[in-house]
ROSE-4610 file (N, C-alpha, C; in Angstrom, 1 decimal, always signed):
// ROSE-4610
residu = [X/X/X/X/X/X/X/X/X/X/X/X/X/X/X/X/X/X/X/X/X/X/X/X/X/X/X/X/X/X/X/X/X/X/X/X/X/X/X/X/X/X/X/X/X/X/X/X/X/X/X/X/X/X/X/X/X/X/X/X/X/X/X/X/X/X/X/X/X/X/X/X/X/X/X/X/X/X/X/X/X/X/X/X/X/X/X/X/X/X/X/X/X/X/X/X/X/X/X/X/X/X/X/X/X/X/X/X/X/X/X/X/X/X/X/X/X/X/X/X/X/X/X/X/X/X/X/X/X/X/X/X/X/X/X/X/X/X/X/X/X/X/X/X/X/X/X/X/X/X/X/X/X/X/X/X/X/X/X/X/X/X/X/X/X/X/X/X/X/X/X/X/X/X/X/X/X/X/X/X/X/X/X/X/X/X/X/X/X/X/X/X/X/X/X/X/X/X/X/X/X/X/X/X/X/X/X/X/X/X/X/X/X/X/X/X/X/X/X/X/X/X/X/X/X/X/X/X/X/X/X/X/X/X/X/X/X/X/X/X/X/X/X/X/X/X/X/X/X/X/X/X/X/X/X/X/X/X/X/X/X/X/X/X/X/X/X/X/X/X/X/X/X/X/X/X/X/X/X/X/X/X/X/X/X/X/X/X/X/X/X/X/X/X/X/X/X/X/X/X/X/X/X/X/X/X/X/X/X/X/X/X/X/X/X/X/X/X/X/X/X/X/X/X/X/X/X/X/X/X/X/X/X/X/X/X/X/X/X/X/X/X/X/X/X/X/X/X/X/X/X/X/X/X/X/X/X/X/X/X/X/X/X/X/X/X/X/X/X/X/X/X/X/X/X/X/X/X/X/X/X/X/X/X/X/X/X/X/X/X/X/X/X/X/X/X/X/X/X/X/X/X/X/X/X/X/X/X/X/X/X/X/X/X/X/X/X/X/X/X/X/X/X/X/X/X/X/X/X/X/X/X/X/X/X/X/X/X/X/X/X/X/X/X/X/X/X/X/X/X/X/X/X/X/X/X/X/X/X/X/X/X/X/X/X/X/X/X/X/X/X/X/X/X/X/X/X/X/X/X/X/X/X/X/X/X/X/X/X/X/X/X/X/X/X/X/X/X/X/X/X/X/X/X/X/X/X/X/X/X/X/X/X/X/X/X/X/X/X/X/X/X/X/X/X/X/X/X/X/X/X/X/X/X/X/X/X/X/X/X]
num = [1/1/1/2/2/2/3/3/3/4/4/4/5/5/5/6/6/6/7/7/7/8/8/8/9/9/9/10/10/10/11/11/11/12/12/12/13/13/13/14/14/14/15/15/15/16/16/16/17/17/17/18/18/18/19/19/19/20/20/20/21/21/21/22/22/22/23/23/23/24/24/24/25/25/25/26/26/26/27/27/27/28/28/28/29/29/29/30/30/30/31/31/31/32/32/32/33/33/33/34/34/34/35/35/35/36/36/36/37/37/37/38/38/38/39/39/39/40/40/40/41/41/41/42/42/42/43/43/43/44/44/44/45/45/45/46/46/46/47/47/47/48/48/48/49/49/49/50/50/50/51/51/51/52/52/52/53/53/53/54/54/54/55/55/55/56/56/56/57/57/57/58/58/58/59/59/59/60/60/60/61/61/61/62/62/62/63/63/63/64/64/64/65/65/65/66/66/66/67/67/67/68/68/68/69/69/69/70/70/70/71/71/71/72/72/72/73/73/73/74/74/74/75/75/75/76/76/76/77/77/77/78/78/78/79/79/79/80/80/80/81/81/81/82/82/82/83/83/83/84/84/84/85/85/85/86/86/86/87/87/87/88/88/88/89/89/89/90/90/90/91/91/91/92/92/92/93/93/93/94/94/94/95/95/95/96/96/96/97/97/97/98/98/98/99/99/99/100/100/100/101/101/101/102/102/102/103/103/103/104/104/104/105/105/105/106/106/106/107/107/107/108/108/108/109/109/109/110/110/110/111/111/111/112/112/112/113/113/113/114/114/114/115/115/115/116/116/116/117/117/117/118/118/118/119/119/119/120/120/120/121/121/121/122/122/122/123/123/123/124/124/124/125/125/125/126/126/126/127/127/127/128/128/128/129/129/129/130/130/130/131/131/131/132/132/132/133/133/133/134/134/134/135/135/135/136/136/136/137/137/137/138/138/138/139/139/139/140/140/140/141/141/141/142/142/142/143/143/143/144/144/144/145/145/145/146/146/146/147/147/147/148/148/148/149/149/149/150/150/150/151/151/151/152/152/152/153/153/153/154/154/154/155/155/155/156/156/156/157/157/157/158/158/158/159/159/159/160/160/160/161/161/161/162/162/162/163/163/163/164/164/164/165/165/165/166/166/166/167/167/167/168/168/168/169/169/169/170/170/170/171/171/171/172/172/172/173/173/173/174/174/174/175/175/175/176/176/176/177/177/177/178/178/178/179/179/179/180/180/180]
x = [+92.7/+93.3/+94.4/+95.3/+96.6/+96.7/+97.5/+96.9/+97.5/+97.7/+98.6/+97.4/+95.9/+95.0/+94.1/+94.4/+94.6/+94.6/+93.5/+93.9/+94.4/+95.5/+96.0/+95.9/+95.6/+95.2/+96.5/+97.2/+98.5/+99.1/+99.6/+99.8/+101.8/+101.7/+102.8/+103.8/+103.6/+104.4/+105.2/+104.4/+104.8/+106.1/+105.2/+106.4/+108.0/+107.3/+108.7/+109.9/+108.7/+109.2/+109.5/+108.3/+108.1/+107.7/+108.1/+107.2/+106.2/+105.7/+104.5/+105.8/+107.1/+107.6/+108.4/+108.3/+109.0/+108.1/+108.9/+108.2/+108.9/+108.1/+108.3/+109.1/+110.2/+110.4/+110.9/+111.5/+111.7/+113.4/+113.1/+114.7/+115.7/+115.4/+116.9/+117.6/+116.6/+117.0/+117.5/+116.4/+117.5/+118.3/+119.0/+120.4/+121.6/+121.2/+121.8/+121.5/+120.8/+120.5/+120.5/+120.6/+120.6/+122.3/+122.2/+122.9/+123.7/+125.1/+125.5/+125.4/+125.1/+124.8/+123.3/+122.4/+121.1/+120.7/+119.6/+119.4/+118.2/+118.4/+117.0/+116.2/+115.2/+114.3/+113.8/+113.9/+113.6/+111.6/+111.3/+110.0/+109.7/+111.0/+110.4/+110.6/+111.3/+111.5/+110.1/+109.3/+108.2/+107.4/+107.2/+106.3/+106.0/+107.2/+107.6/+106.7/+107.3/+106.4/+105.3/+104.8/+103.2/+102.3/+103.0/+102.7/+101.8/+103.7/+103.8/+102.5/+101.9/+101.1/+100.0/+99.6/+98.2/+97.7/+96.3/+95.6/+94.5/+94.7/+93.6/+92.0/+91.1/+89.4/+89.5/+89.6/+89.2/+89.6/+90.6/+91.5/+90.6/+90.1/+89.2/+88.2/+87.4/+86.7/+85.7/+84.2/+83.1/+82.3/+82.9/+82.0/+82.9/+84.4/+85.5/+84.6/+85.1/+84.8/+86.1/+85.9/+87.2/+87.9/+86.7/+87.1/+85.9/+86.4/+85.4/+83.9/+82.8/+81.8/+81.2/+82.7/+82.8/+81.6/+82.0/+81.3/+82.5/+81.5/+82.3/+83.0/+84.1/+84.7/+83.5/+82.8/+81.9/+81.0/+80.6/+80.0/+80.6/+82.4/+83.2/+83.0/+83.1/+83.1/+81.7/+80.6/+79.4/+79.7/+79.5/+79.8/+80.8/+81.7/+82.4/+82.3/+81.5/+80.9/+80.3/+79.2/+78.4/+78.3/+79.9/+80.2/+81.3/+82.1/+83.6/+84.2/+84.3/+85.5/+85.2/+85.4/+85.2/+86.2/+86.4/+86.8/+87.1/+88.1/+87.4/+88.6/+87.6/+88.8/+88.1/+89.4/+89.5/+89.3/+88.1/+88.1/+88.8/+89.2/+89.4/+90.5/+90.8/+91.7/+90.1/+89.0/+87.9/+86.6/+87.0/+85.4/+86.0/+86.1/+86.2/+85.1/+85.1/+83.5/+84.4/+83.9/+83.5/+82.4/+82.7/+82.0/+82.9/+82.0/+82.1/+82.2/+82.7/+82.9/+81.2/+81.7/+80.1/+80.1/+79.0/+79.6/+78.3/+78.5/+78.1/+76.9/+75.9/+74.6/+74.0/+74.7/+74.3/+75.2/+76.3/+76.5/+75.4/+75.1/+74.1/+73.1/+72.2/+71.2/+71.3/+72.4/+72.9/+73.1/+73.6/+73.3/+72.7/+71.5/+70.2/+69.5/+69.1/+68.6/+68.7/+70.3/+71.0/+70.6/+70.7/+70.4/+68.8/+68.1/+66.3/+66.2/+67.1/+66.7/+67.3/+68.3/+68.7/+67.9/+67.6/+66.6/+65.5/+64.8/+63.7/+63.5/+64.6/+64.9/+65.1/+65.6/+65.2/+66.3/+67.4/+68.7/+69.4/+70.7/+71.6/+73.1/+73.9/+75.1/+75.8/+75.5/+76.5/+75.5/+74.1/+73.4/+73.3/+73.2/+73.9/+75.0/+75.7/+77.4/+77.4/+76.7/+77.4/+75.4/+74.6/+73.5/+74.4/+75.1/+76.0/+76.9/+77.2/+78.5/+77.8/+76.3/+75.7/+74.8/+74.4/+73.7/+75.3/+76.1/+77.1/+77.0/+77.5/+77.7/+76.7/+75.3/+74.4/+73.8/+74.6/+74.8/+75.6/+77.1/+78.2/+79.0/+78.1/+78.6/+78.1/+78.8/+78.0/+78.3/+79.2/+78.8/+80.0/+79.1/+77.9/+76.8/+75.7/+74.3/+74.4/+74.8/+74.6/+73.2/+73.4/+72.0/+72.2/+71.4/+71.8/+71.2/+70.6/+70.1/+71.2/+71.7/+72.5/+74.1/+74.7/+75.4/+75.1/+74.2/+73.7/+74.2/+74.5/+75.2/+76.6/+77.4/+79.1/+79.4/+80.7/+81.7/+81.3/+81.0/+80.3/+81.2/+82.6/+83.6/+83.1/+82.4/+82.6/+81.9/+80.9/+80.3/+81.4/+81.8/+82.7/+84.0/+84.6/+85.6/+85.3/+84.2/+83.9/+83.6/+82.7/+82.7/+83.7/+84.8/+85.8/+86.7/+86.5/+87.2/+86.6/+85.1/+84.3/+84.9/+84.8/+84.9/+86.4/+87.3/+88.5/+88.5/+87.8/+88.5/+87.6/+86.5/+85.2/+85.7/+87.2/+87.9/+87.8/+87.1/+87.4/+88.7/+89.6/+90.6/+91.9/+92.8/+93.7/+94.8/+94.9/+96.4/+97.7/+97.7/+99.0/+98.6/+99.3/+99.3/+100.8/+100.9/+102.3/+102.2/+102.8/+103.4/+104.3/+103.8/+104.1/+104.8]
y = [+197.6/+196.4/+196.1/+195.7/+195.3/+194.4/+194.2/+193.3/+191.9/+191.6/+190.5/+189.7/+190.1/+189.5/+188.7/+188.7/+188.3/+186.9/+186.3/+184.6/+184.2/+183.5/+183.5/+181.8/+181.1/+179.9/+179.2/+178.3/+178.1/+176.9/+175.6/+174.7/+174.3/+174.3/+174.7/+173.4/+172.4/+171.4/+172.0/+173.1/+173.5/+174.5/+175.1/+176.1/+175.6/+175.1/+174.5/+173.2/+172.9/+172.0/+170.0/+170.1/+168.9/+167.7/+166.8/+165.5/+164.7/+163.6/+163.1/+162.3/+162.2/+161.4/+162.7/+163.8/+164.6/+164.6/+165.2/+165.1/+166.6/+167.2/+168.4/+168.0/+168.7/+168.0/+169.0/+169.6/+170.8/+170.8/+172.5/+173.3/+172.4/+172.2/+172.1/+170.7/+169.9/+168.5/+168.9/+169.1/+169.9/+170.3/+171.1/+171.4/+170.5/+169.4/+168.2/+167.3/+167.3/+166.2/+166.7/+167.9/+168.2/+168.3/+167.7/+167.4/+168.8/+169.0/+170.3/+171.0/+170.5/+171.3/+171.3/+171.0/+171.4/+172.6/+173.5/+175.2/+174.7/+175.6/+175.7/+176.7/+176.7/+178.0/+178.7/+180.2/+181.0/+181.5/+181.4/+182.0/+183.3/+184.0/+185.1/+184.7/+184.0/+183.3/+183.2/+181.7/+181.3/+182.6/+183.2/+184.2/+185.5/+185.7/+186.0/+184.9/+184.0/+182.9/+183.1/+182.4/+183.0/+184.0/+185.2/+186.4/+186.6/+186.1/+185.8/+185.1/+184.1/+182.6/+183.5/+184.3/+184.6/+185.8/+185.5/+186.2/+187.0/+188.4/+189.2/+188.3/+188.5/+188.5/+188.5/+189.9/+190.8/+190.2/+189.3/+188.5/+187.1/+186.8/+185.4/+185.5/+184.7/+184.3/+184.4/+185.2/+185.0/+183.9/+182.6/+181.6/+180.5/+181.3/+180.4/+180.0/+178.7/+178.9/+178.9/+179.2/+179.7/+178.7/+177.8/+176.6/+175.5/+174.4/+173.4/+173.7/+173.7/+174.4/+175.5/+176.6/+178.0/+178.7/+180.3/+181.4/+181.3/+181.5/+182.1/+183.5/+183.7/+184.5/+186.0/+185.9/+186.6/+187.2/+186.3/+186.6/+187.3/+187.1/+188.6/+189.7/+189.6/+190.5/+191.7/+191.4/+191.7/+192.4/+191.2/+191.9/+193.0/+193.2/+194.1/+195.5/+195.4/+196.7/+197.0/+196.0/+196.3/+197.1/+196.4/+196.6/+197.0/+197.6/+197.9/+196.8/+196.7/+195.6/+194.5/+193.3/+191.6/+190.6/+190.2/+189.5/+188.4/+187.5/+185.8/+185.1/+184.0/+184.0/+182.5/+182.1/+180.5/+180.3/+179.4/+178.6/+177.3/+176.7/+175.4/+175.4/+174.5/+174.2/+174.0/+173.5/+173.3/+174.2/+175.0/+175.8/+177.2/+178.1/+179.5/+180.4/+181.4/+182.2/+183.9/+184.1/+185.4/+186.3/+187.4/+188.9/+190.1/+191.0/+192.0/+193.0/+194.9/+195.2/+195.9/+196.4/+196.9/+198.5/+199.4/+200.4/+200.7/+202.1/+203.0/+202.9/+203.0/+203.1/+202.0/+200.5/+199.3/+199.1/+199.7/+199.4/+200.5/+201.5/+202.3/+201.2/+200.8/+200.4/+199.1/+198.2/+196.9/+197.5/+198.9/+198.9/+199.8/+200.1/+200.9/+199.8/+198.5/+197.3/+196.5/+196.6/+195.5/+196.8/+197.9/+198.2/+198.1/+198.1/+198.2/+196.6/+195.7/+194.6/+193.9/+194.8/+194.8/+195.7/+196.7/+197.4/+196.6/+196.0/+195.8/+194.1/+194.0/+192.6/+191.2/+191.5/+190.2/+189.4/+190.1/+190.0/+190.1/+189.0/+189.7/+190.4/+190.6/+191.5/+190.3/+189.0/+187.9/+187.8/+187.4/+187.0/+187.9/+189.4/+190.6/+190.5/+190.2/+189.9/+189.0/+188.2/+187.3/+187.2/+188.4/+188.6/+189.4/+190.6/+191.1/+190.8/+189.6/+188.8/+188.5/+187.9/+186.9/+187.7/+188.8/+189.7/+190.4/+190.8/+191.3/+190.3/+188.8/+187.9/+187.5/+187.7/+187.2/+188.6/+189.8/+190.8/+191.0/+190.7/+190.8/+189.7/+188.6/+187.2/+187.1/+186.5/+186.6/+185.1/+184.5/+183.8/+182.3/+181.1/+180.8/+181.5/+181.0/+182.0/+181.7/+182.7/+182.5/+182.2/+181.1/+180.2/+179.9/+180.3/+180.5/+178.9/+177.9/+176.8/+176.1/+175.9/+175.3/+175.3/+176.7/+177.0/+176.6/+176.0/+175.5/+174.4/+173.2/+172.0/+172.5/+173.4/+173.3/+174.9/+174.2/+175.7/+176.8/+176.4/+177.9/+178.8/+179.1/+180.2/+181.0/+180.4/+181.3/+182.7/+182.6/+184.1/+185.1/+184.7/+185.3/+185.9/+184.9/+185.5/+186.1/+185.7/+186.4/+188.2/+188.0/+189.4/+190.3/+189.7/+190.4/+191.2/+190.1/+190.1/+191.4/+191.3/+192.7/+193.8/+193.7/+194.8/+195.2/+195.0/+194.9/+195.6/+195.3/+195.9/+196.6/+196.9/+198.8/+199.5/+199.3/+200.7/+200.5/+199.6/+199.5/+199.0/+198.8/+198.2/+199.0/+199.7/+200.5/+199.3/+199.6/+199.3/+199.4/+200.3/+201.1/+201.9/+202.0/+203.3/+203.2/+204.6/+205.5/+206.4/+206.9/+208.1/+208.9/+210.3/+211.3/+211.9]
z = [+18.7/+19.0/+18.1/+18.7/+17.6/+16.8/+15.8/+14.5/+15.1/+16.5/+17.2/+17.2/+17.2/+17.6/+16.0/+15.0/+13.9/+14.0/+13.1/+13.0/+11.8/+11.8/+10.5/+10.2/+9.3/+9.3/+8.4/+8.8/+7.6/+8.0/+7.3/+7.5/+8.1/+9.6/+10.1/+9.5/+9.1/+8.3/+7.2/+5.9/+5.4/+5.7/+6.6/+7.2/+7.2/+8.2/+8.9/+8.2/+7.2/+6.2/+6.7/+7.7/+8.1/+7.5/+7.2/+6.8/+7.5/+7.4/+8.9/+9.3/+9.5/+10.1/+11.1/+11.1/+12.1/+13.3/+14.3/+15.4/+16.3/+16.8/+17.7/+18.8/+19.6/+20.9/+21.6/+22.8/+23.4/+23.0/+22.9/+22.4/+22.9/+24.0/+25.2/+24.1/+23.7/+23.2/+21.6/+20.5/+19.3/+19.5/+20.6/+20.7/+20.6/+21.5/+21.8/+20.4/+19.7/+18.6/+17.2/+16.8/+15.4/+15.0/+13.7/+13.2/+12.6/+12.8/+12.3/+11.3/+10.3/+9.2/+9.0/+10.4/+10.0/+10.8/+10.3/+11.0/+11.7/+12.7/+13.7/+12.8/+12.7/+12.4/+13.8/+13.6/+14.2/+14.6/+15.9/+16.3/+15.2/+14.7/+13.9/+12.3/+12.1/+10.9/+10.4/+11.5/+11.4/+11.2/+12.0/+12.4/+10.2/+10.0/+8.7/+7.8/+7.3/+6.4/+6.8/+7.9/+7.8/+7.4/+8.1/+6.8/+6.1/+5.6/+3.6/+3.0/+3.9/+3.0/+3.8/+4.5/+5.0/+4.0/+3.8/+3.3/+3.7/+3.5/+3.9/+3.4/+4.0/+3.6/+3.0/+2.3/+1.4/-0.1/+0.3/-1.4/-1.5/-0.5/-0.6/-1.4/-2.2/-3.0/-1.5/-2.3/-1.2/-0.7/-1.1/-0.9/-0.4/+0.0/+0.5/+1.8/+2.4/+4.1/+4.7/+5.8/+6.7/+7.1/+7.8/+8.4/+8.3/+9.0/+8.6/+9.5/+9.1/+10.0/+9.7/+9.0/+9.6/+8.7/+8.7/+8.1/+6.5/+6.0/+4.0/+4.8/+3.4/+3.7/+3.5/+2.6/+2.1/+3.6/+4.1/+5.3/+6.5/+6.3/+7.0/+6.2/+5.6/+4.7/+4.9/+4.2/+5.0/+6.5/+7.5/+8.6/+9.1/+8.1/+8.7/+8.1/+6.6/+6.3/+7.2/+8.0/+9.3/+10.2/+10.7/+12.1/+12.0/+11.0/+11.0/+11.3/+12.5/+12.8/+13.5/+13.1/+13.3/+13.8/+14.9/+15.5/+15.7/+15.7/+15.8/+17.1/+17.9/+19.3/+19.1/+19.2/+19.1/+20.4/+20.7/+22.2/+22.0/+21.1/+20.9/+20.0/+19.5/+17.8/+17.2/+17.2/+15.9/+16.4/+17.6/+17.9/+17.8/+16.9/+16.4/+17.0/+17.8/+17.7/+17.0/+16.0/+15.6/+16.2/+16.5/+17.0/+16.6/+17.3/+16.7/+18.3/+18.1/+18.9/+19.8/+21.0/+21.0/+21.1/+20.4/+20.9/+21.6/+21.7/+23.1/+23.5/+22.6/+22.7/+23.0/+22.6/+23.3/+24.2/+25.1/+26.5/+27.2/+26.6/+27.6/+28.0/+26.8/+27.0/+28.1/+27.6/+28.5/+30.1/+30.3/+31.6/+32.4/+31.6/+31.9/+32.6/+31.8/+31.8/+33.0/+33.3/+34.3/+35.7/+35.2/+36.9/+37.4/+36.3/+36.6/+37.2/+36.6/+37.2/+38.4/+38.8/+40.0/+41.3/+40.8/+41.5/+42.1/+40.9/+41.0/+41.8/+41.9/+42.8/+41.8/+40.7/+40.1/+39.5/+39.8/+40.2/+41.1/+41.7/+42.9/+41.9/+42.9/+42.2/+41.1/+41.2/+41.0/+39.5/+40.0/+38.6/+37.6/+38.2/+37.5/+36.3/+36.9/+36.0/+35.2/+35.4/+34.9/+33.2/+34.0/+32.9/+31.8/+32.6/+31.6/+30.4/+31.2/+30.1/+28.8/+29.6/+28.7/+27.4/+28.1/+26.9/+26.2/+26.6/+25.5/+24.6/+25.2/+24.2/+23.3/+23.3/+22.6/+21.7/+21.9/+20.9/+20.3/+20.8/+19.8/+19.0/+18.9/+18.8/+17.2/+16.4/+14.6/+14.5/+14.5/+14.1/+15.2/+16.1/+15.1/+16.0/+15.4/+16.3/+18.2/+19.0/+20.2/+20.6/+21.2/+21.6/+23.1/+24.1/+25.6/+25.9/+25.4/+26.1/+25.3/+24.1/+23.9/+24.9/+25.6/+25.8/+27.4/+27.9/+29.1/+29.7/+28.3/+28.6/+28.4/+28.2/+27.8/+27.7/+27.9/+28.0/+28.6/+30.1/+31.0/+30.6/+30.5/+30.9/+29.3/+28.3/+27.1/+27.1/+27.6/+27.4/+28.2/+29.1/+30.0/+29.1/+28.6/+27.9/+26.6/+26.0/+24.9/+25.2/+26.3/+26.8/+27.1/+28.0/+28.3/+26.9/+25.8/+24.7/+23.8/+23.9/+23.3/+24.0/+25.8/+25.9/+26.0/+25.6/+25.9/+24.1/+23.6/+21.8/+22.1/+22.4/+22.6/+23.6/+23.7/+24.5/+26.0/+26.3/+27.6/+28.5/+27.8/+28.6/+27.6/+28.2/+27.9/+26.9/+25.8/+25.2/+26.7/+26.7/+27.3/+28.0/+29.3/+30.2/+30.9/+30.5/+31.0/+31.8/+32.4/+33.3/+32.5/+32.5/+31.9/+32.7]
């Protein structure tokens, strides 16, 4: 997976050099409204600073937290001696879920499982899919703890995309394809 997928946490005021009296508004109008001797900053400008102010894990203090709620940095850390590589996919601006990738021998088993219980009648093709989503997710999910009755009242679509998201970084889903 490309390093595009990276959460980088940084306070865009600073960046951009905002006070609480600025206010965001679309291009088309800064053009029309900034004063001439003031610069637009650049999507890659920004993109640069950030960077600069982001910090690997690995430089965090182990008992940093990430975010308000979140996992210490210490606790990526860990998991990624684990699992090699750790993931984090913002559903929200304040709900983060971290996981991890899946490899081979737990998609075998995930769909050894899913077909016995299709066979065996105890699933249709639909409750199938969407058992699949739900056991990836409650395997490759670290933090916070995937809890399927909590996840009962809210956010149906998340096992869904959390899964897609696993299996999309465990090689299932091509970077690139070309013609040779």
């Amino acid at each position: 997976m490309s390093n595009q997928r990276k959460v980088q946490v940084s306070n865009v005021e600073d960046i951009l050099g905002l006070d609480d009296t600025d206010s965001f508004v679309n291009e088309d109008s800064i053009e029309e409204e900034v004063d001439p001797p003031a610069q637009k900053i650049s999507e890659e400008e920004v993109n640069i600073e950030t960077e600069q102010n982001a910090k690997a894990i690995e430089d965090l203090d182990d008992e940093e937290i990430l975010w308000e709620d979140g996992p210490t940095a210490g606790m990526i850390k860990e998991w990624k001696t684990s699992y090699n590589e750790v993931y984090v996919t913002s559903i929200t601006y304040e709900k983060h879920i971290v996981w991890r990738v899946l490899n081979r021998s737990e998609y075998k088993q995930i769909v050894k499982k899913m077909e016995q219980l299709i066979q065996g009648g105890q699933l249709t093709s639909a409750e199938a899919n969407m058992w699949n989503e739900e056991t990836i997710s409650e395997l490759c999910i670290l933090f916070p703890k995937y809890d399927k009755k909590a996840l009962s009242g809210s956010m149906a679509g998340m096992p869904s995309l959390i899964a897609q998201e696993v299996l999309e970084a465990s090689g299932f889903v091509a970077l690139e394809v070309r013609q040779l």
